[in-house]
PyMOL Python script that loads the backbone (N, CA, C, O; Angstrom):
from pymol import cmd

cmd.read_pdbstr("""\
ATOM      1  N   UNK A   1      91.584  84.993 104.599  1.00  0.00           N
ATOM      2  CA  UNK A   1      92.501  84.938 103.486  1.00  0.00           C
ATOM      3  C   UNK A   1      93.954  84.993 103.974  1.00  0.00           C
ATOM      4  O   UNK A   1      94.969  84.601 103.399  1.00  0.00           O
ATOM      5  N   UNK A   2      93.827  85.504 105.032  1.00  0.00           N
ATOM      6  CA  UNK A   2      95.485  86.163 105.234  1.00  0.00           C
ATOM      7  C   UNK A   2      96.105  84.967 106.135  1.00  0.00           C
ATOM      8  O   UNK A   2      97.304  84.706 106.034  1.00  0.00           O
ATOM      9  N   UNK A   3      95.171  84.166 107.116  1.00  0.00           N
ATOM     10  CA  UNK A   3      95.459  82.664 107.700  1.00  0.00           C
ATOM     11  C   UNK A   3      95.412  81.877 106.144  1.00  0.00           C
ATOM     12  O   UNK A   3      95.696  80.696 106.344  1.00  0.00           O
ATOM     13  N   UNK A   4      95.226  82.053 105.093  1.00  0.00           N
ATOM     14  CA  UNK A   4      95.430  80.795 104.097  1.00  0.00           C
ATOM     15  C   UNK A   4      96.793  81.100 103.559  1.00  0.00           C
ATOM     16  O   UNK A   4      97.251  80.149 102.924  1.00  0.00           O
ATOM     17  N   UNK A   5      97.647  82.239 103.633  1.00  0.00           N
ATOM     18  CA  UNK A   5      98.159  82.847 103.109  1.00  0.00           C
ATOM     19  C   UNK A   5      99.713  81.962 104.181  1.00  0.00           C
ATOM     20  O   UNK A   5     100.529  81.082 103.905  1.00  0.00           O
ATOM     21  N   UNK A   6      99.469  82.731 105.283  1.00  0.00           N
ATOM     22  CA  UNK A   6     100.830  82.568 106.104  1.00  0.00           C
ATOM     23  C   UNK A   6     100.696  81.264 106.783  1.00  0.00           C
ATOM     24  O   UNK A   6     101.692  80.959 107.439  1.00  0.00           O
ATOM     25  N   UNK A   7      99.686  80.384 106.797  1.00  0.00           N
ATOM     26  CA  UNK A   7      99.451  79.171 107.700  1.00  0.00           C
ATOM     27  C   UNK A   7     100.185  77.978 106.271  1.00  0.00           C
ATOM     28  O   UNK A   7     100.409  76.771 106.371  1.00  0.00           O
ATOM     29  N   UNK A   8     100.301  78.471 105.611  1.00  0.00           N
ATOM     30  CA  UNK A   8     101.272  77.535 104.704  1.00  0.00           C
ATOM     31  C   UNK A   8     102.363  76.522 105.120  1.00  0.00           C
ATOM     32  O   UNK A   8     103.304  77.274 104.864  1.00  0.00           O
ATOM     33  N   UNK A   9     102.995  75.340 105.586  1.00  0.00           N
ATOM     34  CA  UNK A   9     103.639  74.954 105.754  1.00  0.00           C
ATOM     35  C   UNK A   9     104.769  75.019 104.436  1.00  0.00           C
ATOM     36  O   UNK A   9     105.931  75.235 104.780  1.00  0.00           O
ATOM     37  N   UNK A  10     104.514  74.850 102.988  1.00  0.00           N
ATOM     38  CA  UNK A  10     105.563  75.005 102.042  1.00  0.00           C
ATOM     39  C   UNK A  10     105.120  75.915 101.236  1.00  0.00           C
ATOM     40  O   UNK A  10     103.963  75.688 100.882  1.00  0.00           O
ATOM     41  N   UNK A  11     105.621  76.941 100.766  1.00  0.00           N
ATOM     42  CA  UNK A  11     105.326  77.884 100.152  1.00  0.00           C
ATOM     43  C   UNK A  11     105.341  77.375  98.526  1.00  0.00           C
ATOM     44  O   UNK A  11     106.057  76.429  98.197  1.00  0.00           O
ATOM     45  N   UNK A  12     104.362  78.192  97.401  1.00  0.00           N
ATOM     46  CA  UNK A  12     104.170  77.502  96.258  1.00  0.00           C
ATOM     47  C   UNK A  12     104.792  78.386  95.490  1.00  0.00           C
ATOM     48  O   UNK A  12     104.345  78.563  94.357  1.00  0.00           O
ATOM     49  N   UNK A  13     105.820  79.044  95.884  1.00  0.00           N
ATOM     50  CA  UNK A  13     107.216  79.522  94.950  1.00  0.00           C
ATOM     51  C   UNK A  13     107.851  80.067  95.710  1.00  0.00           C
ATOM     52  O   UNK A  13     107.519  80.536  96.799  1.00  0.00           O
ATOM     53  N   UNK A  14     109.097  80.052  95.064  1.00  0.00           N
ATOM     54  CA  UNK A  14     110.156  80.520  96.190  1.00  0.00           C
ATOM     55  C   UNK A  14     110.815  81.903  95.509  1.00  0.00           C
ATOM     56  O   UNK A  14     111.215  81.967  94.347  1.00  0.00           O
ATOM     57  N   UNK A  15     110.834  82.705  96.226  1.00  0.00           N
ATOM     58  CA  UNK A  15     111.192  84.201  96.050  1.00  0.00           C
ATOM     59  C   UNK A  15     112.641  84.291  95.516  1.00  0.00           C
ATOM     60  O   UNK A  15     112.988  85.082  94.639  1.00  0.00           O
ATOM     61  N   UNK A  16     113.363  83.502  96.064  1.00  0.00           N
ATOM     62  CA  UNK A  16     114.945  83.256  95.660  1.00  0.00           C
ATOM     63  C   UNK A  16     115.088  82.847  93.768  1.00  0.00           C
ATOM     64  O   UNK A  16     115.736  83.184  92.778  1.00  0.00           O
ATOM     65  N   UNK A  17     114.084  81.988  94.149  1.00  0.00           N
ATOM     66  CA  UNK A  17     114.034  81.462  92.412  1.00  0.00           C
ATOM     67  C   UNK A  17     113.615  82.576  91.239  1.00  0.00           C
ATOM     68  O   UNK A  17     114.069  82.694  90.100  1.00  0.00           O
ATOM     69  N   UNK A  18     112.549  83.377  91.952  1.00  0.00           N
ATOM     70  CA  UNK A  18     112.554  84.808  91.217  1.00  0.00           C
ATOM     71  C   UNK A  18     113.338  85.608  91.011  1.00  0.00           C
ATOM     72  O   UNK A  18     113.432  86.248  89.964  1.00  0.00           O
ATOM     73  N   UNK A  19     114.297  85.741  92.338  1.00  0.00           N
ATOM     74  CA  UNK A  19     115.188  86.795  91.952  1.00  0.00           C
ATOM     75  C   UNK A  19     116.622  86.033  91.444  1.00  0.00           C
ATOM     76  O   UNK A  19     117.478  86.751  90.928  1.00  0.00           O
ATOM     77  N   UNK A  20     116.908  84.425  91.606  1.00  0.00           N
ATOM     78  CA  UNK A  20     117.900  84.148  90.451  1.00  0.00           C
ATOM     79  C   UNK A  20     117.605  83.919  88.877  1.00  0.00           C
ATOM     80  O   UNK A  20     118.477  83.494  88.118  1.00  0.00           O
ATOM     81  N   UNK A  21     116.234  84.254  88.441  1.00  0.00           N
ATOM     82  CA  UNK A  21     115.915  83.563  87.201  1.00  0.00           C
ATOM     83  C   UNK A  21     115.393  84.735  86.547  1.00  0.00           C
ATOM     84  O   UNK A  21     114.792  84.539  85.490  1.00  0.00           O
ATOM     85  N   UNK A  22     115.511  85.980  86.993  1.00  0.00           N
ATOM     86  CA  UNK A  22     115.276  87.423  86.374  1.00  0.00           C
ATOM     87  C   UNK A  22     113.321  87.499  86.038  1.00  0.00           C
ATOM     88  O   UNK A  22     112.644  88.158  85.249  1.00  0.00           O
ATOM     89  N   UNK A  23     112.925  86.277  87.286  1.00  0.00           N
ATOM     90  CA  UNK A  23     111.225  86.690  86.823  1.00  0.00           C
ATOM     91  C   UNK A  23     110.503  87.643  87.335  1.00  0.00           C
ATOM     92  O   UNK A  23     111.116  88.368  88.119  1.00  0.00           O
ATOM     93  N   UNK A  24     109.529  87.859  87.175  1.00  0.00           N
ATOM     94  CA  UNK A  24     108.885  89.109  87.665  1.00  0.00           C
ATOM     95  C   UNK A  24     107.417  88.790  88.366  1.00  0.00           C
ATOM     96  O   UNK A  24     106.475  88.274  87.765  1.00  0.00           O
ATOM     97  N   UNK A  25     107.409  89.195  89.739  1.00  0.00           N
ATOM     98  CA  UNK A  25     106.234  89.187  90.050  1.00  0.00           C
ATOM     99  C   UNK A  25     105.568  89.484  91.363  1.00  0.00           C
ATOM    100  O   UNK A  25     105.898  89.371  92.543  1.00  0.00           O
ATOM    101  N   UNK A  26     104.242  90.014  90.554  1.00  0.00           N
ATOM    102  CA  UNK A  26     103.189  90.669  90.976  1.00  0.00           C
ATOM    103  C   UNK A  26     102.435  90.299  91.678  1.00  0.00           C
ATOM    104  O   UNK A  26     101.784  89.260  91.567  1.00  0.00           O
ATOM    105  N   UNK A  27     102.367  91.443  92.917  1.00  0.00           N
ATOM    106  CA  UNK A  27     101.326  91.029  94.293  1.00  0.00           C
ATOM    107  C   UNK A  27     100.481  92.128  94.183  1.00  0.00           C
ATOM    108  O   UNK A  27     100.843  93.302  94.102  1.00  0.00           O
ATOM    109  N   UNK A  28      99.189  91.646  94.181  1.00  0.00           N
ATOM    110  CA  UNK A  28      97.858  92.504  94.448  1.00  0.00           C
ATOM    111  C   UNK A  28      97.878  92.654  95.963  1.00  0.00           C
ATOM    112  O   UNK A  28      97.308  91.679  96.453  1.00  0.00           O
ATOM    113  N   UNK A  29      98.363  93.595  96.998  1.00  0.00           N
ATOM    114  CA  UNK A  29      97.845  93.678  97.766  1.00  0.00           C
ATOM    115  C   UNK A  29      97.054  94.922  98.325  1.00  0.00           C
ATOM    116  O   UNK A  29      97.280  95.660  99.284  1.00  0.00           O
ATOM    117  N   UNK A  30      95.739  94.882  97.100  1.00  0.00           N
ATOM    118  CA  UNK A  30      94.230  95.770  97.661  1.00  0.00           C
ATOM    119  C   UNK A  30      94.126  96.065  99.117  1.00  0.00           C
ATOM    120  O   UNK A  30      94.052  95.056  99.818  1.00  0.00           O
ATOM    121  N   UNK A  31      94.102  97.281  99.776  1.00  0.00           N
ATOM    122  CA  UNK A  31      93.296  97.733 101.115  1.00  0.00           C
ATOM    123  C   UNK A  31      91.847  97.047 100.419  1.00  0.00           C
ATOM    124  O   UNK A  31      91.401  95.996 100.879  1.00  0.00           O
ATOM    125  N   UNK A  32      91.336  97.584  99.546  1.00  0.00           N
ATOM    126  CA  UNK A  32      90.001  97.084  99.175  1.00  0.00           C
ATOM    127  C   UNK A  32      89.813  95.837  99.176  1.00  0.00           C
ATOM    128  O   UNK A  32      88.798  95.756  98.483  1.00  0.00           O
ATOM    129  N   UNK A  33      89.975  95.210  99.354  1.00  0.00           N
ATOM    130  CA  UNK A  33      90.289  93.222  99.033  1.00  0.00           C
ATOM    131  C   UNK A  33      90.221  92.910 100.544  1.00  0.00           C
ATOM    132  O   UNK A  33      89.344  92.456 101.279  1.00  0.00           O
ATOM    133  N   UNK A  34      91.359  93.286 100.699  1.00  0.00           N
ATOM    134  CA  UNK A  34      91.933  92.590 101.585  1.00  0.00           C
ATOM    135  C   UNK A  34      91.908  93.458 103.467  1.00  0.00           C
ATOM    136  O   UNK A  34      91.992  93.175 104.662  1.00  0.00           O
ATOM    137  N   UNK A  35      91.758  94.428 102.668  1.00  0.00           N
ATOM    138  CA  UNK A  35      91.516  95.263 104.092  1.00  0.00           C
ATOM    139  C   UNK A  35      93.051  95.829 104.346  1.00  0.00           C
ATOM    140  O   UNK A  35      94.116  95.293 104.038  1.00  0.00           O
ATOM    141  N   UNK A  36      92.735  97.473 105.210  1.00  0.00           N
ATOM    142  CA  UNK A  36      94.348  97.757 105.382  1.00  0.00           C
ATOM    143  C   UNK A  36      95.187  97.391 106.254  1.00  0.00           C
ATOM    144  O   UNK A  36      96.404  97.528 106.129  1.00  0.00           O
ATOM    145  N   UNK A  37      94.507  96.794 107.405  1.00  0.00           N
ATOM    146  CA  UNK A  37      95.652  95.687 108.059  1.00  0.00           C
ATOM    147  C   UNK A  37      96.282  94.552 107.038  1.00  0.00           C
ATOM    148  O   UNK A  37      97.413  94.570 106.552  1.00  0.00           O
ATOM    149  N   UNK A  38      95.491  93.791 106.886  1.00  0.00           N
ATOM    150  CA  UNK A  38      96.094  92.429 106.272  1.00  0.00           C
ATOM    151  C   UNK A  38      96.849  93.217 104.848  1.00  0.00           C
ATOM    152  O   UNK A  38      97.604  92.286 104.570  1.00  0.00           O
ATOM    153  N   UNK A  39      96.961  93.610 104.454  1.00  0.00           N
ATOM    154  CA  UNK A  39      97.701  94.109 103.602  1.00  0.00           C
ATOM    155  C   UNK A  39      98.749  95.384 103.719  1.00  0.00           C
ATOM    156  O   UNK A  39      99.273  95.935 102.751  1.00  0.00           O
ATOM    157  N   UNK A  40      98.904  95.661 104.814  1.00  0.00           N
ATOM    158  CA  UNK A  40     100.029  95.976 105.798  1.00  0.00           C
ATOM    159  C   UNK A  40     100.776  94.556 106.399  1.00  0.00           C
ATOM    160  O   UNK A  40     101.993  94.382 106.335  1.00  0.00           O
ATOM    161  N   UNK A  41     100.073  93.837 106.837  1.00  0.00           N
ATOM    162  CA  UNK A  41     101.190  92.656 106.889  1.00  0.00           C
ATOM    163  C   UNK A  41     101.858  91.857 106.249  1.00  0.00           C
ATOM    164  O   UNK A  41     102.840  91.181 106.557  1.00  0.00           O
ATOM    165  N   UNK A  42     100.878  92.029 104.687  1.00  0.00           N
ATOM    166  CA  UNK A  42     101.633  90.677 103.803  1.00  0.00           C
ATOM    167  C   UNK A  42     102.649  91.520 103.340  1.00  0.00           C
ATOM    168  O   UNK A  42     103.826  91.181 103.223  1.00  0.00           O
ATOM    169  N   UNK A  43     102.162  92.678 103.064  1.00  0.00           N
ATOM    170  CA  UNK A  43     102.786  93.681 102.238  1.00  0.00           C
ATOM    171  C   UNK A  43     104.467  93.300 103.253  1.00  0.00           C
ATOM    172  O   UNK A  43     105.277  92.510 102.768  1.00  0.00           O
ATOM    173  N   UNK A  44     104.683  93.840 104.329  1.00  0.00           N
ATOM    174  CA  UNK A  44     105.582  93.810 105.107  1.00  0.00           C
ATOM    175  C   UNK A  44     105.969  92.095 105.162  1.00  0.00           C
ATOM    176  O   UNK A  44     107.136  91.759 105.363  1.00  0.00           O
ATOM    177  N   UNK A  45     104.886  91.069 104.967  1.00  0.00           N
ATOM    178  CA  UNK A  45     105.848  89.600 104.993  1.00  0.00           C
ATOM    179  C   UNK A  45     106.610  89.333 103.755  1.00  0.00           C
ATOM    180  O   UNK A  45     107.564  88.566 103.619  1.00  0.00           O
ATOM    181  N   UNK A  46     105.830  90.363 102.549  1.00  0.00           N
ATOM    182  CA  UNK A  46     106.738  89.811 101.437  1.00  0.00           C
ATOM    183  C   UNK A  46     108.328  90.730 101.236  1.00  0.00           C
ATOM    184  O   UNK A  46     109.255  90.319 100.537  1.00  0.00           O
ATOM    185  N   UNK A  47     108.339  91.907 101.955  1.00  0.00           N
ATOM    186  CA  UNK A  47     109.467  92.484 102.175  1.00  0.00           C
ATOM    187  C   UNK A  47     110.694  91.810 102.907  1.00  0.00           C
ATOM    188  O   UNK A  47     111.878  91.750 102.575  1.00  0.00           O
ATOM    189  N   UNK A  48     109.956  91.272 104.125  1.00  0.00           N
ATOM    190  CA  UNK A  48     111.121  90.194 104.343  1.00  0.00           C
ATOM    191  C   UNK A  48     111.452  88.814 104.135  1.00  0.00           C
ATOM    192  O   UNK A  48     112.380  88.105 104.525  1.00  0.00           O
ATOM    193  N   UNK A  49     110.484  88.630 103.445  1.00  0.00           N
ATOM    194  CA  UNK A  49     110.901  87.218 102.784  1.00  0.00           C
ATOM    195  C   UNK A  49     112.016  87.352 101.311  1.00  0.00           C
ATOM    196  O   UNK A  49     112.944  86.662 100.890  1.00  0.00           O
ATOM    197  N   UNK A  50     111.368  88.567 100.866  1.00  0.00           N
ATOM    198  CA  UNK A  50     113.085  89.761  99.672  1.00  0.00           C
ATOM    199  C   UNK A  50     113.774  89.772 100.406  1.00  0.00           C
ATOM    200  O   UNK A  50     114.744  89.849  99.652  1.00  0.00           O
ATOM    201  N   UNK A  51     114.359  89.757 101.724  1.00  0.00           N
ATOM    202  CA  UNK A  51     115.275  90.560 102.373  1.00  0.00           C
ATOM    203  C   UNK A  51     115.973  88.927 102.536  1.00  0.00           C
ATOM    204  O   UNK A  51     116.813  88.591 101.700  1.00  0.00           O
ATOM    205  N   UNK A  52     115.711  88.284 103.270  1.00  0.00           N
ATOM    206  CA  UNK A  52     115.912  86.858 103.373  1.00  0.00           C
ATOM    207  C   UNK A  52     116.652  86.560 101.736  1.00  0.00           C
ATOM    208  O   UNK A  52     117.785  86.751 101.295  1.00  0.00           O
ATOM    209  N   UNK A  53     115.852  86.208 101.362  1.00  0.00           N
ATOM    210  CA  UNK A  53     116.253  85.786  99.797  1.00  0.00           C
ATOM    211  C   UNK A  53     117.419  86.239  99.343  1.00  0.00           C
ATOM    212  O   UNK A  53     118.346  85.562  98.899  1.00  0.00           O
ATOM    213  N   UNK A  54     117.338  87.812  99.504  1.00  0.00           N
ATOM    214  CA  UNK A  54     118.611  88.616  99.096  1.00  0.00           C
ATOM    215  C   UNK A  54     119.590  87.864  99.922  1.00  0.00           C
ATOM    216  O   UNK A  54     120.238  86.989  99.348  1.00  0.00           O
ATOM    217  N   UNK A  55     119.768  88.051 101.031  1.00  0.00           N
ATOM    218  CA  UNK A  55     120.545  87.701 101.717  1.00  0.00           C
ATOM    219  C   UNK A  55     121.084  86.014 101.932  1.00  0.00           C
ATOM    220  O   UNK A  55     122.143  85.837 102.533  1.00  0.00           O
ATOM    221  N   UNK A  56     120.380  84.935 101.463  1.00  0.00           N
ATOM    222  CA  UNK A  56     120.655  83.965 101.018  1.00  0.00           C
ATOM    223  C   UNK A  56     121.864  83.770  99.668  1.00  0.00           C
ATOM    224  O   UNK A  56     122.828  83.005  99.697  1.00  0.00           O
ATOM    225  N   UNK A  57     121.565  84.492  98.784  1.00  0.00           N
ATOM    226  CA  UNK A  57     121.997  84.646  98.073  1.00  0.00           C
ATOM    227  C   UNK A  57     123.940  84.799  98.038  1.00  0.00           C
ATOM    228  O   UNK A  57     124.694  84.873  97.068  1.00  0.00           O
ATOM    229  N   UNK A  58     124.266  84.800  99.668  1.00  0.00           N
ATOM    230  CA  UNK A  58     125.939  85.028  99.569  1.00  0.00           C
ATOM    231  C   UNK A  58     126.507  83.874  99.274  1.00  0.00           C
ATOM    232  O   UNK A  58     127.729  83.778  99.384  1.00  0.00           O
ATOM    233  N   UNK A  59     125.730  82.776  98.841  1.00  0.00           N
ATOM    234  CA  UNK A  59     126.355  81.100  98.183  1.00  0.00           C
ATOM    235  C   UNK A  59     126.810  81.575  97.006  1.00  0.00           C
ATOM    236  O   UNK A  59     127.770  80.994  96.500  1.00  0.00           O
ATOM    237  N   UNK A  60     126.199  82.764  96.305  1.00  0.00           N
ATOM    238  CA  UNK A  60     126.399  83.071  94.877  1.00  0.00           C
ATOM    239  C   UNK A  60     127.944  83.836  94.867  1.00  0.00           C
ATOM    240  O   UNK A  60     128.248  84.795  95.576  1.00  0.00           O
ATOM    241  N   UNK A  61     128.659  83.284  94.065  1.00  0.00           N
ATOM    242  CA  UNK A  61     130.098  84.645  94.297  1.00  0.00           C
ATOM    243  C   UNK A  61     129.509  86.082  93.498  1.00  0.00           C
ATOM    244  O   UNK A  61     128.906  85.954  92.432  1.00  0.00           O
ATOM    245  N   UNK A  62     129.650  86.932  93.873  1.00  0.00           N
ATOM    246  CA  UNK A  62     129.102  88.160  93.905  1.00  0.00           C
ATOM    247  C   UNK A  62     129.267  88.504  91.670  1.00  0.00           C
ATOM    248  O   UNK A  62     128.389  88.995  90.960  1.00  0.00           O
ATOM    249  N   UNK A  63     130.763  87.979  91.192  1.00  0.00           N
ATOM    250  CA  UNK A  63     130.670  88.565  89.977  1.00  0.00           C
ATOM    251  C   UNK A  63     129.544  87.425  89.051  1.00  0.00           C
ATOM    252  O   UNK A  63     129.253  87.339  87.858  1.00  0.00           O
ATOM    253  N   UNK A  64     129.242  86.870  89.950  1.00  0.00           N
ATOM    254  CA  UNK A  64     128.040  85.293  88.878  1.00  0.00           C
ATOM    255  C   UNK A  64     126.617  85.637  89.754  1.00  0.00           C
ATOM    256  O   UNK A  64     126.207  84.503  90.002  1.00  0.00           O
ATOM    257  N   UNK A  65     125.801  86.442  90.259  1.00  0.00           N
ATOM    258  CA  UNK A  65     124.987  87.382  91.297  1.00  0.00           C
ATOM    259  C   UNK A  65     124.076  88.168  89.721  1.00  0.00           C
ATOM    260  O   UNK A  65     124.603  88.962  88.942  1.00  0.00           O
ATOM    261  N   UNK A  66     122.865  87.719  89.651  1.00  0.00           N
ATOM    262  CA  UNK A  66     122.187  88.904  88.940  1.00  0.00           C
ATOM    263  C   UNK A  66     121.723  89.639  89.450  1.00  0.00           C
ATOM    264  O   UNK A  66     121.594  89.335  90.636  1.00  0.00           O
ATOM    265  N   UNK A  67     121.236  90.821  89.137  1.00  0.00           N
ATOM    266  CA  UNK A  67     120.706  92.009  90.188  1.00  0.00           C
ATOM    267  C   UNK A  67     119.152  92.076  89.725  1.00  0.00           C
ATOM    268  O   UNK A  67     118.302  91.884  88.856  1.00  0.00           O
ATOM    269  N   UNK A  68     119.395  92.382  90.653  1.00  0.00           N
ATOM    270  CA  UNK A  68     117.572  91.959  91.118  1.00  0.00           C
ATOM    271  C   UNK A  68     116.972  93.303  91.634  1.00  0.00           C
ATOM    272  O   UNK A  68     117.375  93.711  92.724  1.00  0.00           O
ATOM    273  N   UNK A  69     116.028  94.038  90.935  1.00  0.00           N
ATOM    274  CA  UNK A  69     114.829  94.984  91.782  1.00  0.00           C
ATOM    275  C   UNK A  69     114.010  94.842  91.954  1.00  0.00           C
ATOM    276  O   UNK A  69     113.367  94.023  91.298  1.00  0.00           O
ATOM    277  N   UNK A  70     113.247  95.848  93.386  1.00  0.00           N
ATOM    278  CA  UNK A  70     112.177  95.514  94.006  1.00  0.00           C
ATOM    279  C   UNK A  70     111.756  96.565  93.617  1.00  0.00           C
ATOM    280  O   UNK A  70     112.471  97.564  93.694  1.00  0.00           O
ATOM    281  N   UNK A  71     110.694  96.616  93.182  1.00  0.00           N
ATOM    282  CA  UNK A  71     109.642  98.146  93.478  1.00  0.00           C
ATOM    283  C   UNK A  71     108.618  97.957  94.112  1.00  0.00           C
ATOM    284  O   UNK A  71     107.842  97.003  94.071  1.00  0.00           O
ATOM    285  N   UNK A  72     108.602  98.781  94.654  1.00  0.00           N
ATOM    286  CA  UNK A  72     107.465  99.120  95.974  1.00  0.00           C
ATOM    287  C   UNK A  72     106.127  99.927  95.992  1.00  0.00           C
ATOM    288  O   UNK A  72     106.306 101.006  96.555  1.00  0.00           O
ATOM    289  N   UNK A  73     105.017  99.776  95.617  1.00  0.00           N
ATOM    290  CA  UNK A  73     104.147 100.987  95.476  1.00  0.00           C
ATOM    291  C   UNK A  73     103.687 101.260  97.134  1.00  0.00           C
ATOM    292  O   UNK A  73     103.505 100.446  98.040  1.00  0.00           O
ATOM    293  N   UNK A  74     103.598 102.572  97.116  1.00  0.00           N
ATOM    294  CA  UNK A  74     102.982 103.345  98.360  1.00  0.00           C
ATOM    295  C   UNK A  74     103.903 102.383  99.531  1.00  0.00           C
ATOM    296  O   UNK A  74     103.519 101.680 100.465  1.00  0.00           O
ATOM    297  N   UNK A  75     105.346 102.725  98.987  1.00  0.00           N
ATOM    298  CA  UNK A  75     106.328 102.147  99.948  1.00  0.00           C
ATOM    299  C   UNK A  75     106.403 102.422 101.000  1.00  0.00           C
ATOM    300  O   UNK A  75     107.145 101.773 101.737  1.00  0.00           O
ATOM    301  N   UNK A  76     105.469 103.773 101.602  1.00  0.00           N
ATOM    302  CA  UNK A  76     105.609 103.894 103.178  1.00  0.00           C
ATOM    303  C   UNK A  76     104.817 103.071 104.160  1.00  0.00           C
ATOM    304  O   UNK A  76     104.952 103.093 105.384  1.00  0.00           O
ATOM    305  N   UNK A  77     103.569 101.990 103.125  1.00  0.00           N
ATOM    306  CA  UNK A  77     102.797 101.164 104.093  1.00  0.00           C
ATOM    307  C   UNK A  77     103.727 100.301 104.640  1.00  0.00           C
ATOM    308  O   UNK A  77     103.380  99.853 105.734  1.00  0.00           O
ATOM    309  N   UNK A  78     104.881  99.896 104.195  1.00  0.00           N
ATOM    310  CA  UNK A  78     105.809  98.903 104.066  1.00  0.00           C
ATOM    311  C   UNK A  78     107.135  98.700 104.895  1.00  0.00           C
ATOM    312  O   UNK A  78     107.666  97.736 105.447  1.00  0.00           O
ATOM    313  N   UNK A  79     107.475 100.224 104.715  1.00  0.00           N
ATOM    314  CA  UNK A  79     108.864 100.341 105.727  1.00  0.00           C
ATOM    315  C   UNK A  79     109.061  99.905 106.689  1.00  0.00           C
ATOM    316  O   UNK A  79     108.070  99.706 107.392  1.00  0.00           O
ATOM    317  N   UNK A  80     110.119  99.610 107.117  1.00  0.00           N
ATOM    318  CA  UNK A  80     110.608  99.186 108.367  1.00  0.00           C
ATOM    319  C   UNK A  80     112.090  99.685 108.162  1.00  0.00           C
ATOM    320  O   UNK A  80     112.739  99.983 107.159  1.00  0.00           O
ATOM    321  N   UNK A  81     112.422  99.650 109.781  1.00  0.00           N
ATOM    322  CA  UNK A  81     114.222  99.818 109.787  1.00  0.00           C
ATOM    323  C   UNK A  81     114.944  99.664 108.813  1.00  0.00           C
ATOM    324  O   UNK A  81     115.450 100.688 108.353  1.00  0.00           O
ATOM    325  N   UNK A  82     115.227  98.449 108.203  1.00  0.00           N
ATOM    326  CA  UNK A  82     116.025  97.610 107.751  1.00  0.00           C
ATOM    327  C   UNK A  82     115.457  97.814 106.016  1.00  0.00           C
ATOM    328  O   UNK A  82     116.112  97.305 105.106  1.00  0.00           O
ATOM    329  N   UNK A  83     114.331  98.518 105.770  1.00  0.00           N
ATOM    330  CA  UNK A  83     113.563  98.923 104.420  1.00  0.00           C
ATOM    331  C   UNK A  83     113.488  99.827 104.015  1.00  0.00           C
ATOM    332  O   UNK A  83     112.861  99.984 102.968  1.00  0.00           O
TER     333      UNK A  83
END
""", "prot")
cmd.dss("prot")
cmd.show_as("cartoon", "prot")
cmd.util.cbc("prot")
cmd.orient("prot")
């Protein structure tokens, strides 16, 4: 699952478009499903693919910028430096 996941050449939404269009959305990522590695990694790929995004975002002039949150469940599987 997790090679169908990241072996993607174009991704089938773009995270940027979520966080300029105020949508919302939800990742199942089950230890039970998916197991607690692979869901330690997506968990951590979709953090920086937010982080990216955010940071794309300096085309926007900051007062035309919607704000955007992330919530995190059991945010310590997730952390990193920079998280």
């Amino acid at each position: 699952m997790v090679n169908n996941i990241i072996g993607q050449k174009k991704s089938a939404f773009s995270i940027r478009e979520v966080m300029d269009n105020n949508k919302i959305l939800l990742v199942n990522l089950s230890k039970g499903k998916l197991g607690e590695a692979a869901a330690k990694l997506l968990g951590m790929v979709f953090v920086m693919k937010f982080q990216a995004a955010a940071m794309s975002r300096a085309d926007i002039p900051e007062d035309q910028r919607k704000d955007f949150c992330l919530f995190v469940d059991e945010f310590q599987n997730f952390a990193t430096d920079s998280f």
